[in-house]
C-alpha positions as CSV (number, residue, x, y, z in Angstrom):
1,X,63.6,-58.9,31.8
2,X,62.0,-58.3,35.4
3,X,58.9,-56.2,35.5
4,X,58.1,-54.8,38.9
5,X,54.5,-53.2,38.3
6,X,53.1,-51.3,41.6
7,X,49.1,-50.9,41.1
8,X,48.3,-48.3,43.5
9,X,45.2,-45.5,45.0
10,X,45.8,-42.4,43.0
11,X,45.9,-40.9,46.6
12,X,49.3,-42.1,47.2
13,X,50.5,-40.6,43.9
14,X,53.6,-38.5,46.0
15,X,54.6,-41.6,47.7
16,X,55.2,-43.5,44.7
17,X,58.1,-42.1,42.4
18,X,60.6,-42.6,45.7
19,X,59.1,-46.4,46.0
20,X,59.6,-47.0,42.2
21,X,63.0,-45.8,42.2
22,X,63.7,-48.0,46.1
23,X,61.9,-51.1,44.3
24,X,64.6,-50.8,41.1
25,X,67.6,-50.2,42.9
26,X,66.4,-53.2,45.5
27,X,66.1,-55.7,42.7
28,X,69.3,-54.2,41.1
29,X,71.3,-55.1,44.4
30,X,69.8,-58.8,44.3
31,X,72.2,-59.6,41.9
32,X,69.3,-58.8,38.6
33,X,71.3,-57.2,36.3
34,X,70.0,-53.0,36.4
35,X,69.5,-52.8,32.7
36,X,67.5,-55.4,32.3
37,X,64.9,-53.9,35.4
38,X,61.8,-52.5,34.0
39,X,59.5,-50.2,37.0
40,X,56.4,-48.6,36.5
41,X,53.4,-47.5,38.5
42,X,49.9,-47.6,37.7
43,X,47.7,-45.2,39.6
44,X,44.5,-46.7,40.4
45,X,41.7,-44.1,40.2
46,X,38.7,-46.1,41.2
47,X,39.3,-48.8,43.8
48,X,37.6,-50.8,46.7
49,X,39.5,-52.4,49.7
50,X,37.6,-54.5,52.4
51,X,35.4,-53.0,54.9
52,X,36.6,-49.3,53.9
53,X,35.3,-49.7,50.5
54,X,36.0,-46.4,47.8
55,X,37.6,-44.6,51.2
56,X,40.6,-47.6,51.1
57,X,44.1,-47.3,50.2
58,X,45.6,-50.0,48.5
59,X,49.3,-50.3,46.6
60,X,49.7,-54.3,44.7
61,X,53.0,-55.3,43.6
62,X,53.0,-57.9,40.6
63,X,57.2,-59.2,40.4
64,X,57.6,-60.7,36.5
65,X,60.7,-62.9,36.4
66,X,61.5,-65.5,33.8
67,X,60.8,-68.9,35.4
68,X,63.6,-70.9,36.9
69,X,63.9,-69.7,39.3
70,X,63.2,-71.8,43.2
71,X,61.4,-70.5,45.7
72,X,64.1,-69.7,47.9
73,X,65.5,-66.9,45.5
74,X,61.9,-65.3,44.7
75,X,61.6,-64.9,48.3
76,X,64.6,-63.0,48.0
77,X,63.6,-60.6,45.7
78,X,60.1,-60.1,47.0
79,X,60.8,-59.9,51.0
80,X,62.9,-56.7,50.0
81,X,60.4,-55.0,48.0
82,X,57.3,-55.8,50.3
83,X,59.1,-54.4,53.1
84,X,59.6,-51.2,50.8
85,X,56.6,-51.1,50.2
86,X,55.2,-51.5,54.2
87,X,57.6,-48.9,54.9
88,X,56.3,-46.3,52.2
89,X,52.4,-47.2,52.5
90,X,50.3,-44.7,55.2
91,X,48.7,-46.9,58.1
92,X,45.3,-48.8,57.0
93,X,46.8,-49.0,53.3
94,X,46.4,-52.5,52.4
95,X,49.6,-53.5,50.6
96,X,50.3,-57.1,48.8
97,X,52.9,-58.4,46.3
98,X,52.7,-61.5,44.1
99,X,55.9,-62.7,42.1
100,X,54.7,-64.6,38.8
101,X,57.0,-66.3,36.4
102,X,56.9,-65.7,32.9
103,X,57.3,-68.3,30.5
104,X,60.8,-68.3,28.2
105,X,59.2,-69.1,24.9
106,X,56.4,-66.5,25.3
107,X,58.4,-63.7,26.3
108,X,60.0,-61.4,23.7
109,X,63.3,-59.7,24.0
């Protein structure tokens, strides 16, 4: 049920398998059952960030959960992956997460 959807400068394309696989098993050890965890990246081949313009490197995380959930507990899914994320990104690379809920009667199993 959780999508965890990493939008990212084709230039970080080596970085990105290893971050996928961190994100997964992060969400998997916040109590999300593993099966259910659905990671992909999505390499960005044109892109513009701030000042730096078509030079920037940017990586976006979008966190899809089934709403429910209080604000408290998506914090504690997407402090973890964030930090992954600051961890893996080169310096300047502009790096941002958004959780969004999905509704229950609009989302097919």
């Amino acid at each position: 049920m959780p999508h965890i959807i990493v939008e990212y400068s084709k230039q970080l394309d080596d970085q990105i398998p290893q971050l996928l696989k961190a994100m997964h098993e992060s969400l998997a050890s916040a109590g999300i059952d593993k099966i259910r965890i659905k990671t992909r990246g999505i390499a960005v081949n044109h892109n513009l960030v701030g000042e730096t313009g078509a030079n920037g490197l940017m990586m976006h995380a979008t966190l899809l959960i089934l709403e429910g959930r209080d604000l408290t507990t998506k914090k504690s899914y997407g402090d973890p992956l964030h930090n992954l994320m600051k961890r893996t990104a080169p310096a300047g690379c502009a790096v941002t997460l958004e959780i969004r809920d999905m509704n229950k009667d609009t989302y097919y199993l």
